[in-house]
N, C-alpha and C positions, 0 to 999 in steps of 0.2 A: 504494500500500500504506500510506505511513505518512498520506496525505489522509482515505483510508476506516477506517482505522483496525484493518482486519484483518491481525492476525500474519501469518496463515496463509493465504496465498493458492496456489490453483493454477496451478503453474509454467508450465501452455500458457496460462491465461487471461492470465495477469499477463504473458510474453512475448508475445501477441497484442495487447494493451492498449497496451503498451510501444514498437511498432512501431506501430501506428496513430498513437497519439501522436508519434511521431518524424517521421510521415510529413507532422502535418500543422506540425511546426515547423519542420521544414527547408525549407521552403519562403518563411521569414523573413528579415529582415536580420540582419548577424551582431550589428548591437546588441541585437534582439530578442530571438536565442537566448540570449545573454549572460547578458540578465537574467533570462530563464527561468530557466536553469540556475540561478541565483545564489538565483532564491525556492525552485526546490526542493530547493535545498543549505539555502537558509534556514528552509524551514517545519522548525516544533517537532512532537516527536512525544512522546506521550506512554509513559512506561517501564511505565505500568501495564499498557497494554491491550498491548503487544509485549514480549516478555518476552523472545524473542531476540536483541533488538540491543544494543549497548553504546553507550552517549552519547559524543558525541564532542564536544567544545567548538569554540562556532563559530569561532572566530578562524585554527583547524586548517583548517575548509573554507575559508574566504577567500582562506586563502594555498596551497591547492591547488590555486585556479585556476591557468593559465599565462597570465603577463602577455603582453601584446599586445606583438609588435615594434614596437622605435621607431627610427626611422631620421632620423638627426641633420640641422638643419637646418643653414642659414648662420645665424638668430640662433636657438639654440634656448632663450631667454629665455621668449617665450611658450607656447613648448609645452612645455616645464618644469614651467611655474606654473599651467598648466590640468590639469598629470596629477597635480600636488598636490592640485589642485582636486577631482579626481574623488576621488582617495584619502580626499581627507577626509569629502568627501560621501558613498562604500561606508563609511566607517566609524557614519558618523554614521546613513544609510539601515539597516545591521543592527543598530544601539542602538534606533533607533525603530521598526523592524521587531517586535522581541523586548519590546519597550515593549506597541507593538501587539497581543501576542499573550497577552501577562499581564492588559492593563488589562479592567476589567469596566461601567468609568464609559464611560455610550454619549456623553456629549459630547466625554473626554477622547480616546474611539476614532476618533470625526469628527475632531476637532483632529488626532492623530498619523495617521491617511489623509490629510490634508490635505497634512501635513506630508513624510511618504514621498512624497507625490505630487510634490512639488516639489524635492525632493531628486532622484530619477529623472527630472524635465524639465532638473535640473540640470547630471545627468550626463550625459545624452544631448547636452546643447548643448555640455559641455565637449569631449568626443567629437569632438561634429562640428567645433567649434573646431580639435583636434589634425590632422584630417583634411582639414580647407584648407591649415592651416601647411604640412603635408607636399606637398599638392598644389599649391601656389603655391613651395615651396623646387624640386618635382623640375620647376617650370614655366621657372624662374629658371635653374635648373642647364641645363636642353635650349635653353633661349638663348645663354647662355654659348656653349656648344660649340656652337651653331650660328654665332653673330659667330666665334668664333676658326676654324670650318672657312671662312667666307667669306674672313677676313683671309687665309689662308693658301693658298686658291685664286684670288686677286687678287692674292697675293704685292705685299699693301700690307704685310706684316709678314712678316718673313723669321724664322723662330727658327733659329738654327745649332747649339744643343744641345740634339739632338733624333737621335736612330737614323737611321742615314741622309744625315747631313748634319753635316759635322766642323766643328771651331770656324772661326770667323771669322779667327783669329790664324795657323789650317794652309791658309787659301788665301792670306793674304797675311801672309808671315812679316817683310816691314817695316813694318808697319802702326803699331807706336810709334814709329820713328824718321823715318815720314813723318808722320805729328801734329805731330811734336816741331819737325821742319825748318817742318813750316807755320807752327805758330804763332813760333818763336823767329826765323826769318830770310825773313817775307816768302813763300814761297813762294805761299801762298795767294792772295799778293795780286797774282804777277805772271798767272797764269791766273788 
């Protein structure tokens, strides 16, 4: 509606059109729908030719998106500073977006497509950046737990404060004053 520029469209065409289209993006990755959504929240419409809609300021759509789950690593240093990264790069992709949409200079248009272009190769890589960290932290964590179930079925490492299994000190409650005897009188040294 607001690409073609008609106000007034027919509510079965435009919900047939609407579902065709859906049909053929969800069939995409979810980076892909992403930034779908993100250009049709971003395309400009003009208030002349649609006289029913109210301008909404982009900054409003931006942040109606729903931010993407982030799930903490062991250093999350890097994945930190790559979601900065994206954020700066969405901000900087809708200024040259809207740049895009005003300039009339066909060199400066090439320049700012150029530009967008590489912003959006930007973000897509920071993306996928975020998306190893996570998949190398949850690769890291399932080793973990897998050495400590080994240690633990080899009963090379005993834990005693753990459910199940009372302290060390309630199966041998002379446990300090036999230390104490070994080290201060020998004991150790005649066994």
């Amino acid at each position: 509606m607001v690409k073609t520029g008609n106000g007034d469209p027919n509510r079965s065409e435009l919900c047939e059109s609407a579902t065709k289209e859906w049909n053929k993006i969800k069939r995409k990755d979810k980076p892909e729908i992403e930034d779908i959504i993100r250009d049709y929240l971003a395309t400009p419409y003009n208030l002349c030719d649609i006289q029913t809609m109210r301008s909404i300021p982009s900054g409003s759509r931006e942040e109606s998106l729903p931010n993407l789950p982030t799930i903490r690593t062991m250093d999350p240093v890097p994945e930190i500073s790559a979601a900065n990264e994206i954020q700066i790069a969405e901000k900087k992709l809708t200024e040259f977006e809207q740049i895009y949409n005003i300039t009339t200079d066909s060199q400066f248009r090439l320049d700012t497509f150029k530009k967008i272009g590489s912003l959006r190769d930007e973000i897509r890589s920071n993306k996928g950046k975020i998306i190893k960290l996570k998949r190398n932290a949850n690769y890291a964590q399932k080793c973990r737990e897998k050495k400590r179930k080994i240690l633990d079925e080899n009963q090379e490492v005993i834990r005693y404060n753990k459910p199940g299994r009372p302290s060390l000190l309630f199966n041998h409650p002379n446990l300090h004053d036999h230390i104490h005897d070994s080290i201060e009188f020998g004991v150790a040294d005649e066994k």
